[in-house]
Phi, psi and omega in degrees: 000312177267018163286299129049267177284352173272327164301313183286350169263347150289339199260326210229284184306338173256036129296302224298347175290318187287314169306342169295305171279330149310315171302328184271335181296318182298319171296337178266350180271348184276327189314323167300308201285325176279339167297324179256039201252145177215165182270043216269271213215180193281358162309292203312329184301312174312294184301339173310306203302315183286324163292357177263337204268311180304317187307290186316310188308317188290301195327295224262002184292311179312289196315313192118336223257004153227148196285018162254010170314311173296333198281346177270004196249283196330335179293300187323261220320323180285322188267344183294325192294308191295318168321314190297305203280342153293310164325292181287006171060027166317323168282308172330299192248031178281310147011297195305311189291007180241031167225142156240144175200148175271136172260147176202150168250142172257179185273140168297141146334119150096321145240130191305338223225348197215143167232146178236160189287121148250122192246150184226126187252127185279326172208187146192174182214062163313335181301325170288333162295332174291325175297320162330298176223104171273318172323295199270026140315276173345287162347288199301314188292334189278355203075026213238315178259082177222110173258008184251004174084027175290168190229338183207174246260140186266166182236308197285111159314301175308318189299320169304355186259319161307307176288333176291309186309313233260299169334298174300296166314316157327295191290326156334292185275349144265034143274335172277315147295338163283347186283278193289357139243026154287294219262344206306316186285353179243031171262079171207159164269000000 
């Protein structure tokens, strides 16, 4: 019994002040982030993820203390940056600059009580967007890429500008999980 305690107090109890003080440092770097963290939708999952990953990046970048530590803060830093741009639906709505179009509501036929959203395009240069990504164009156009479930060969610019945005955000984000599970296990001090 008092090996016990002496082992647990060599090991565990004459810590407990730093480890005390750790808890408190954390509980004051997490608090913004837990504060505004809600069960809505998978941003919070992300922002969890990224607020954990930029603080290790600063740890192990600072410290040092293997010789792939920078490439390892810097790998973070690369999934943080992808994180973001997965939050703000960055591909998801990149599509968008390269159109303009008006929205307006009209009256439903028959009923009088009711409008539906109609949108109208005043210009657009999809085309630069297709140059931008030509591949996953290409894609789009082989049938290769259909994510709305087409049956014939599409035409309509936008929806080929649309199927590309959607692309990219899928490959965003398996790029931001193919990253952390090549590298995850070797991000420690």
């Amino acid at each position: 019994m008092f090996k016990k305690i002496r082992v647990w107090w060599h090991f565990s109890a004459s810590n407990m002040h730093r480890d005390f003080a750790q808890g408190v440092k954390n509980l004051w770097k997490w608090f913004p982030t837990i504060w505004k963290q809600r069960d809505w939708d998978d941003h919070f999952i992300y922002e969890l993820i990224r607020v954990k990953l930029e603080f290790q990046a600063k740890y192990i970048g600072d410290k040092d203390r293997h010789t792939t530590a920078k490439r390892d803060a810097e790998r973070m830093r690369l999934v943080t940056r992808l994180i973001k741009l997965q939050q703000d639906d960055h591909y998801d709505m990149e599509y968008m600059d390269y159109h303009n179009q008006d929205m307006s509501f009209k009256p439903v036929p028959g009923k009088p009580d009711r409008s539906e959203l109609v949108f109208n395009q005043i210009s657009e240069r999809f085309d630069e967007y297709f140059a931008k990504y030509p591949r996953q164009y290409k894609r789009v156009l082989d049938g290769r890429i259909n994510r709305f479930g087409r049956t014939r060969p599409i035409t309509d610019k936008q929806v080929i500008a649309m199927e590309i945005a959607h692309e990219n955000q899928a490959r965003c984000q398996k790029l931001i999980f193919g990253i952390m599970h090549d590298h995850i296990e070797g991000w420690w001090d």
